[in-house]
C-alpha positions in Angstrom: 115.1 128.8 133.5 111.8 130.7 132.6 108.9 129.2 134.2 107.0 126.8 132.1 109.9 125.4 129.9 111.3 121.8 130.2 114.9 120.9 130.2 115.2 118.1 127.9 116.4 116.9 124.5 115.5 119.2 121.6 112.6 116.7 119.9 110.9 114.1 120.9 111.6 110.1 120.5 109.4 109.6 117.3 111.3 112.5 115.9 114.5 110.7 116.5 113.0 107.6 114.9 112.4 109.2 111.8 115.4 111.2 111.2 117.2 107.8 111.6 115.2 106.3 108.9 116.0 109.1 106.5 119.6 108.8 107.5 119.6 105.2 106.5 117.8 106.1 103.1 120.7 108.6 103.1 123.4 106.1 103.4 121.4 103.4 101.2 121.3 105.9 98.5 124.4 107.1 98.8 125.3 103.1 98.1 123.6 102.6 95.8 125.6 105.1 93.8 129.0 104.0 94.4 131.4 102.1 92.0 131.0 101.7 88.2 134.7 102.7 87.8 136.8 101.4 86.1 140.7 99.8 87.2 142.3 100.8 83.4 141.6 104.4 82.5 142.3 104.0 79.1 138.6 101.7 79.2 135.1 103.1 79.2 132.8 101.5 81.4 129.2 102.2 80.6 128.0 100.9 84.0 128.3 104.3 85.2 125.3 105.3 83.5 122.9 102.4 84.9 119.4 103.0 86.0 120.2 102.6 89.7 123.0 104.9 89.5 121.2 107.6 87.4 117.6 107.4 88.2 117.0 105.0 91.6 119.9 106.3 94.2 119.1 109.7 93.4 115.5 109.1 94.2 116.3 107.5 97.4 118.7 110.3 98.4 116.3 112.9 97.7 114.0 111.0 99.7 116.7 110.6 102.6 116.5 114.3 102.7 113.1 115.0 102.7 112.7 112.6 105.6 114.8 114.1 107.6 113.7 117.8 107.0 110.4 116.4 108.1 111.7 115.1 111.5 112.9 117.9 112.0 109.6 120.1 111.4 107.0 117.7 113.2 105.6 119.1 116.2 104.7 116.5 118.4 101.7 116.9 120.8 102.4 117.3 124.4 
């Protein structure tokens, strides 16, 4: 081990706590977007193209993402 260096987990516990968060926006999202189908596929169901399934889990998910890139770029002071 070179001198100076700590063995240890690769970030720190606040960086933990925020990738979680934008794993649960991830997973909310991801939600969020789900169903609309239809059973017959001989019927159109325009639910598909809702504002929470076009505009609002898209957001979310994007934001999801950006969370987590975050976590993973904050230093943390020692």
């Amino acid at each position: 081990m070179a001198k100076g260096k700590k063995e240890g987990f690769a970030f720190a516990k606040i960086n933990y706590q925020i990738m979680l968060a934008g794993i649960a926006l991830l997973v909310i999202g991801f939600v969020l977007m789900a169903g609309g189908g239809s059973d017959d596929p001989n019927v159109f169901n325009p639910e598909i193209f809702s504002f929470r399934r076009i505009t609002l889990a898209p957001i979310i998910v994007l934001t999801g993402f950006a969370t987590v890139m975050f976590a993973i770029m904050k230093k943390v002071k020692e």
